[in-house]
Legacy VTK file of the C-alpha trace (Angstrom):
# vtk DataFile Version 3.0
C-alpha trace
ASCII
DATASET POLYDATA
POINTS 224 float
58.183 119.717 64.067
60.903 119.751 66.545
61.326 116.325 68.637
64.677 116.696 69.920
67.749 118.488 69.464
71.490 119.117 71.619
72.831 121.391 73.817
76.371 121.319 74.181
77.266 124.382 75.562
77.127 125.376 79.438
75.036 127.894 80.844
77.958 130.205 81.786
78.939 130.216 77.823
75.253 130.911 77.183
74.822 133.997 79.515
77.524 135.294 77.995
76.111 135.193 74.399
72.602 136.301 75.232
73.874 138.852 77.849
72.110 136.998 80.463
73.003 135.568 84.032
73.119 131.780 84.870
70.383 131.161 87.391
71.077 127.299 86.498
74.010 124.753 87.631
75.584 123.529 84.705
73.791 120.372 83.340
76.350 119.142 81.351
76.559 118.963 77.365
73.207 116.842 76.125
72.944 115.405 72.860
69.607 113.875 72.392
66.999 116.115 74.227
63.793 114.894 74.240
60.455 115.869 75.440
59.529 116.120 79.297
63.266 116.295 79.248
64.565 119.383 81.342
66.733 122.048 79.113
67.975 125.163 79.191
65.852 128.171 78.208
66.611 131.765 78.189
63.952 134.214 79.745
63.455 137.842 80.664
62.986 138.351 84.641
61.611 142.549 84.806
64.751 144.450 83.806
67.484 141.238 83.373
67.589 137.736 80.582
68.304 134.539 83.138
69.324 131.106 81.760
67.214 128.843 83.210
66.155 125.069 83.134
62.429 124.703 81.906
60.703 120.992 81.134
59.816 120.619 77.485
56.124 120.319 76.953
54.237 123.366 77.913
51.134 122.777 80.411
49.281 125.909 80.854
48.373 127.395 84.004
44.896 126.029 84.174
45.683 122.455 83.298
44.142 120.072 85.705
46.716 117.133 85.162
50.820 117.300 83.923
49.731 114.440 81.406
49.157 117.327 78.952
52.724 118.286 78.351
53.677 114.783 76.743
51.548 116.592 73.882
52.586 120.115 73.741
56.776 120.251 72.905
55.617 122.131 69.738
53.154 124.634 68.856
52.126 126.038 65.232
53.303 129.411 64.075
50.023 129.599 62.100
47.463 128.690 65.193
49.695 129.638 67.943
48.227 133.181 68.801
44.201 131.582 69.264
45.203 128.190 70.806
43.590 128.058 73.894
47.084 125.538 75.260
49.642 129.153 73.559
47.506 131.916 73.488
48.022 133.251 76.902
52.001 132.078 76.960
52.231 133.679 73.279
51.352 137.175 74.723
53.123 137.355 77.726
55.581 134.585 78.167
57.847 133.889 75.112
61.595 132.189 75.434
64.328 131.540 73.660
65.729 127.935 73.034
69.933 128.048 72.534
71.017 124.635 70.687
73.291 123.255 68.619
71.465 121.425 66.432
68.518 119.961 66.479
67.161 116.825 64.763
64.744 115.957 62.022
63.754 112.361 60.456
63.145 111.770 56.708
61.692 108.393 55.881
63.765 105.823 53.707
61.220 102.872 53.014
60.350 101.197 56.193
62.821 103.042 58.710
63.582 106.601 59.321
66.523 108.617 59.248
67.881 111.366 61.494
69.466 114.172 60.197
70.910 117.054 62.652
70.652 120.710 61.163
72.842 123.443 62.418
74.193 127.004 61.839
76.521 126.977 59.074
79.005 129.254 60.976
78.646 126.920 63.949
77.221 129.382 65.990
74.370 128.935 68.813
70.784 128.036 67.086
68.116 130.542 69.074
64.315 128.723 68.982
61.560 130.758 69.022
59.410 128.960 72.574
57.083 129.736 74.815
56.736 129.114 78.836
54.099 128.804 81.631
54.074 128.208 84.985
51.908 125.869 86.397
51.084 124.245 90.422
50.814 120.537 90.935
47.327 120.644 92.727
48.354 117.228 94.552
52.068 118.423 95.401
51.864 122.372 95.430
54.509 121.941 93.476
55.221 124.977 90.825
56.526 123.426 87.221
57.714 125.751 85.077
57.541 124.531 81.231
58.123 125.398 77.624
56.890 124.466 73.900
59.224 125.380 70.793
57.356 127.156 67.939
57.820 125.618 64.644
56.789 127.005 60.954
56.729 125.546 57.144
59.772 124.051 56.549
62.188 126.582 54.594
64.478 125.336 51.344
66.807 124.322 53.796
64.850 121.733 55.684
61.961 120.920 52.985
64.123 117.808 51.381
63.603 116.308 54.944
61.069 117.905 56.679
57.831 120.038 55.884
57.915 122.176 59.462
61.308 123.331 61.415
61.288 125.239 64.640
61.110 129.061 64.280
64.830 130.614 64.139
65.613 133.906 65.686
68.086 136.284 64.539
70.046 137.808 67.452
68.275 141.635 66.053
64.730 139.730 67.225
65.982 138.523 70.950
64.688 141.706 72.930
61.609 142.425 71.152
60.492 138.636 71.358
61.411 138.080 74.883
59.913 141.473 76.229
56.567 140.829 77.739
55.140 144.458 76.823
55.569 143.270 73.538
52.367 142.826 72.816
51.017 143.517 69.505
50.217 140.582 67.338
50.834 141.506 64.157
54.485 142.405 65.277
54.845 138.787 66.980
53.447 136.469 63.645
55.913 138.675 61.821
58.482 136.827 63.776
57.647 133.371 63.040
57.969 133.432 59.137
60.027 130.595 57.803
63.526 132.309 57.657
65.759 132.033 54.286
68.643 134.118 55.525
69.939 131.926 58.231
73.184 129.258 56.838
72.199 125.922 58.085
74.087 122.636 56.978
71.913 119.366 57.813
73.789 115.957 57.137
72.624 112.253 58.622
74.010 111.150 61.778
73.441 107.718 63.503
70.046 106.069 63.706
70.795 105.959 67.497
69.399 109.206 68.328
65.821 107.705 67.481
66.450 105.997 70.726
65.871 109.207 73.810
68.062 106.853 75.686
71.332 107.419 73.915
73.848 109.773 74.337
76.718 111.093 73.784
78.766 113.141 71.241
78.778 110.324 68.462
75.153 111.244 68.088
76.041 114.384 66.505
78.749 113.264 64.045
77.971 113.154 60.553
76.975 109.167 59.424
80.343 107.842 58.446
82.637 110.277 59.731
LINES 1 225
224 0 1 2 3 4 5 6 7 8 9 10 11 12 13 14 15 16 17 18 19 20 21 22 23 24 25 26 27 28 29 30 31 32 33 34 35 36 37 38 39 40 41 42 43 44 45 46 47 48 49 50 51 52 53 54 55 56 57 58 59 60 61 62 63 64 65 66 67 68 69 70 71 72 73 74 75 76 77 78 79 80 81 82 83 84 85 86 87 88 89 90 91 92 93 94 95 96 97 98 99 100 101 102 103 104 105 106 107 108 109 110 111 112 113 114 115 116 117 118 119 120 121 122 123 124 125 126 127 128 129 130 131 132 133 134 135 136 137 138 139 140 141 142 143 144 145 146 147 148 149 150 151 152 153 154 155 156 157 158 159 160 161 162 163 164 165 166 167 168 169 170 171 172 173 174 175 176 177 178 179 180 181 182 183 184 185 186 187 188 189 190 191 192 193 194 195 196 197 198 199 200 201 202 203 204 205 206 207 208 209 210 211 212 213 214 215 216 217 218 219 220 221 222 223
């Protein structure tokens, strides 16, 4: 699973690396993103990418109530094409997620402890996600959302974790965001747990299992 993960970088630094424009004012750097949280997403508007902020926790179009997308910050590679809450996002409204890192917890006896993975080059982490839209029928208001996309764990992750979020390669950013992309087949390729990607995970503090803190200590490595 994904539950939370850091985005340092601003939106203009982001545009520039996925040759998109900055619809967004800068939120600041973040370091312990959690769901229902708003963060930065990177969609494609007809013939242009935009860097936009979407809430985490997808709620699909015909939701009756918000409430839903407290559960729905992550959906399963393997399910994610026939789930009623995806399906229709999965076929026509896919996103990218730029971070930093992004945390996962392994369990040591009674407590749990965080670990933050990241690109081994240090380079922006792209998250395979999806995106609706959907209208407050009390408020009119229109809420746009997103889910990450997560897959078995690869050798990487597996000593901590048994899923990770889906990582794109920058060769898989037009294909996945294009909505005429539509075949399935070509989509589930996508999501396979990826082996060629560098990523160094060490422990950080157990104060990112509070959503409340922040800061850049978060992100250090545990003693350093």
């Amino acid at each position: 699973m994904c539950g939370r993960f850091a985005q340092q970088r601003p939106a203009s630094e982001l545009a520039e690396r996925f040759a998109a424009e900055p619809l967004v004012d800068e939120p600041g750097a973040r370091f312990n993103l959690a769901p229902t949280d708003d963060a930065l997403v990177v969609v494609q508007r007809e013939d242009r990418r935009a860097i936009v902020a979407y809430r985490w926790g997808l709620i699909p179009h015909w939701a009756e109530r918000a409430a839903v997308g407290t559960k729905t910050f992550n959906a399963r590679a393997e399910t994610v094409a026939m789930s009623p809450m995806f399906r229709d996002a999965f076929r026509r409204k896919r996103c990218l997620v730029p971070v930093d890192a992004f945390y996962e917890w392994r369990r040591e006896g009674k407590s749990r402890q965080p670990f933050a993975i990241r690109r081994a080059d240090g380079d922006v982490l792209a998250l395979a996600g999806l995106w609706s839209g959907w209208r407050d029928p009390d408020s009119g208001e229109l809420r746009r959302t997103f889910t990450i996309v997560t897959a078995p764990a690869n050798r990487s992750i597996a000593a901590v974790h048994d899923r990770m979020p889906v990582v794109l390669e920058p060769d898989l950013w037009a294909a996945w965001l294009d909505p005429e992309t539509a075949d399935t087949g070509e989509l589930q390729a996508m999501l396979q747990p990826d082996e060629t990607t560098e990523l160094e995970l060490y422990p950080v503090s157990r104060l990112v299992n509070d959503a409340r803190n922040e800061g850049p200590e978060l992100l250090r490595p545990l003693g350093g």
